[in-house]
matplotlib code that plots the C-alpha trace (Angstrom):
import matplotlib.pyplot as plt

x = [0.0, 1.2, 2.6, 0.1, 0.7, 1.9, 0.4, -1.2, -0.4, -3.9, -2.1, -3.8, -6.9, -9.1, -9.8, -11.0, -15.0, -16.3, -20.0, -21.4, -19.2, -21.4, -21.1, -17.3, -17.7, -15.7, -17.3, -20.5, -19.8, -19.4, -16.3, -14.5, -12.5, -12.7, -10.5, -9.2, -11.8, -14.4, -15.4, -16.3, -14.1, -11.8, -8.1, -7.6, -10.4, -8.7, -5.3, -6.7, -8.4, -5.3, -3.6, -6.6, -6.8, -3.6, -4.4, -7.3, -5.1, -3.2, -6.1, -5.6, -8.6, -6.9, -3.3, -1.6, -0.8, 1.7]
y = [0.0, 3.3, 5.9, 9.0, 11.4, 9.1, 8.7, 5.3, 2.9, 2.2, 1.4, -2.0, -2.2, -3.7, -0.3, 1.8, 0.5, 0.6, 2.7, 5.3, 4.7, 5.4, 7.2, 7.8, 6.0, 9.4, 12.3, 11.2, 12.7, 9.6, 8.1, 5.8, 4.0, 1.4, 0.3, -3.7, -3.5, -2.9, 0.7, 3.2, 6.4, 9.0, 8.2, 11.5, 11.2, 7.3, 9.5, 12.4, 9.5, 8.2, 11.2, 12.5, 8.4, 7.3, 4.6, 3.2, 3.3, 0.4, -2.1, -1.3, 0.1, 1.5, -0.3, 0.5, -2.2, -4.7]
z = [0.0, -0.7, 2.1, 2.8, -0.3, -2.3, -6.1, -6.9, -9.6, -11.3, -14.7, -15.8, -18.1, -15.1, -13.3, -16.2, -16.6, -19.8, -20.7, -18.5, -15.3, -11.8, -8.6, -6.8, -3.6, -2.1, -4.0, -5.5, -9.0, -12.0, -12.2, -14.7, -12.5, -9.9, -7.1, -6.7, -3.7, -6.3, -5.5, -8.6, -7.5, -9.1, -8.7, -7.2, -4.6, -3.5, -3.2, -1.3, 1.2, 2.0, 2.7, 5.1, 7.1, 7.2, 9.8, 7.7, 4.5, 6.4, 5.8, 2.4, 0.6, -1.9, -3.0, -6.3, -8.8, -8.2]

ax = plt.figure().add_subplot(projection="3d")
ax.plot(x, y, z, "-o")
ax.set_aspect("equal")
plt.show()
């Protein structure tokens, strides 16, 4: 898992969704994107939440790719 501040990795094919996207989990506003827990959001909304709960980060709600 990345350090608080740090940019994640979201590089492979499997988090950009295809069609009219749905709700950030974070923001609300439609996002393209979803997380390797499953979770529509923004990639900058996932690195701004783990910046803001670093202690939650640590179960990993948001990793980067491997």
């Amino acid at each position: 898992m990345p350090p608080p501040g740090a940019l994640l990795t979201w590089r492979d094919g499997r988090h950009y969704v295809p069609g009219d996207g749905a709700p950030c989990t974070l923001c609300g506003a439609l996002a393209h994107l979803i997380s390797h827990a499953g979770e529509y959001v923004h990639k900058v909304c996932a690195e701004a939440w783990l910046t803001e709960h670093p202690l939650e980060a640590r179960q990993g709600r948001f990793v980067s790719d491997a």
